[in-house]
C-alpha positions as a printed NumPy array, in Angstrom:
array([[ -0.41 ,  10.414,  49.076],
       [ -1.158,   6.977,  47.131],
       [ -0.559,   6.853,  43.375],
       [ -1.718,   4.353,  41.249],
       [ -1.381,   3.249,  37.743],
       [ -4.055,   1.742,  35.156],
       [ -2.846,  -0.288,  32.243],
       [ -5.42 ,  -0.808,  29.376],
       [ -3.806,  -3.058,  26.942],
       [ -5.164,  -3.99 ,  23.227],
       [ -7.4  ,  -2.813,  20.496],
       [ -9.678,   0.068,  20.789],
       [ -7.11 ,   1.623,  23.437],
       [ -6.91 ,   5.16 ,  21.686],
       [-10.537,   5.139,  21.67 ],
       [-11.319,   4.687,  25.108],
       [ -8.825,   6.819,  26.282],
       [-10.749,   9.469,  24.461],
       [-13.864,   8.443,  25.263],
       [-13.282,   8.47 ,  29.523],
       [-11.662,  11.772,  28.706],
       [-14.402,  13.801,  30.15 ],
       [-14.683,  11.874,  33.593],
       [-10.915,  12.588,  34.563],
       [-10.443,  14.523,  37.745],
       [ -8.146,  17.56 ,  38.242],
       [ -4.447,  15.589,  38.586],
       [ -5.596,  12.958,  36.432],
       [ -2.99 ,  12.016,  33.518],
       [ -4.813,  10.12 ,  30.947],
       [ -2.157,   8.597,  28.023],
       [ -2.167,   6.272,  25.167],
       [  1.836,   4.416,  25.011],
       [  2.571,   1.961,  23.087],
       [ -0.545,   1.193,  22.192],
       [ -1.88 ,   0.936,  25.38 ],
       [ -3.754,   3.572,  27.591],
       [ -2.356,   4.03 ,  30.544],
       [ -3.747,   6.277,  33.766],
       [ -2.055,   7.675,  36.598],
       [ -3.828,   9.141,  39.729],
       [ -3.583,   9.61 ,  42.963],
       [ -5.153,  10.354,  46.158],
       [ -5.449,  10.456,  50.127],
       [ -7.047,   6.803,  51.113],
       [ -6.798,   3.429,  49.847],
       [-10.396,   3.253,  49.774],
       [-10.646,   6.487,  46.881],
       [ -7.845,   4.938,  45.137],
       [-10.133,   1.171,  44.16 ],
       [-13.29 ,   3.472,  44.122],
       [-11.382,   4.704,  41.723],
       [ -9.896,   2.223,  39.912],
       [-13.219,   0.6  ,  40.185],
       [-15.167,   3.426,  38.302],
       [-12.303,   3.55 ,  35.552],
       [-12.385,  -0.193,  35.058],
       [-16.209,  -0.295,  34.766],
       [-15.927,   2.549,  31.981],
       [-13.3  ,   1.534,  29.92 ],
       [-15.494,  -2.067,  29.844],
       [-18.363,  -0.159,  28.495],
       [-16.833,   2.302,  26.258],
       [-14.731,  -0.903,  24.63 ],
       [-18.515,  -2.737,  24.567],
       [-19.99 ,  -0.109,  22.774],
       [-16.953,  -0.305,  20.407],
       [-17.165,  -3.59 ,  19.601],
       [-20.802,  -3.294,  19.012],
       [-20.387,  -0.529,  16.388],
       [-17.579,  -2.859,  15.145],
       [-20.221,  -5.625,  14.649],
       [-23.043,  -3.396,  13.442]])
């Protein structure tokens, strides 16, 4: 088993956190410390851990986009 850790440091961290809520897979462990969201998962193969880390990083981009935008608006 692989584990792996996501670090989302800055504003709007609470926010996203809540807002990927929905997309997290069984064994998941979604957090907001310090300020910061953090995510731990795990799985089988290297390759499902970046896929992902990919899809979580790609996410967390929008979700803080459309955060800022509302910011702005």
């Amino acid at each position: 088993m692989i584990r792996a850790r996501l670090r989302f440091e800055g504003e709007g961290a609470e926010a996203v956190a809540r807002s990927l809520d929905p997309d997290n897979l069984l064994g998941m462990r979604v957090a907001v410390v310090e300020g910061a969201m953090e995510v731990d998962f795990s799985a089988e193969r290297a390759g499902t851990i970046l896929a992902t880390a990919d899809d979580l990083i790609m996410n967390a981009k929008i979700a803080l986009d459309l955060l800022n935008k509302e910011v702005r608006s």
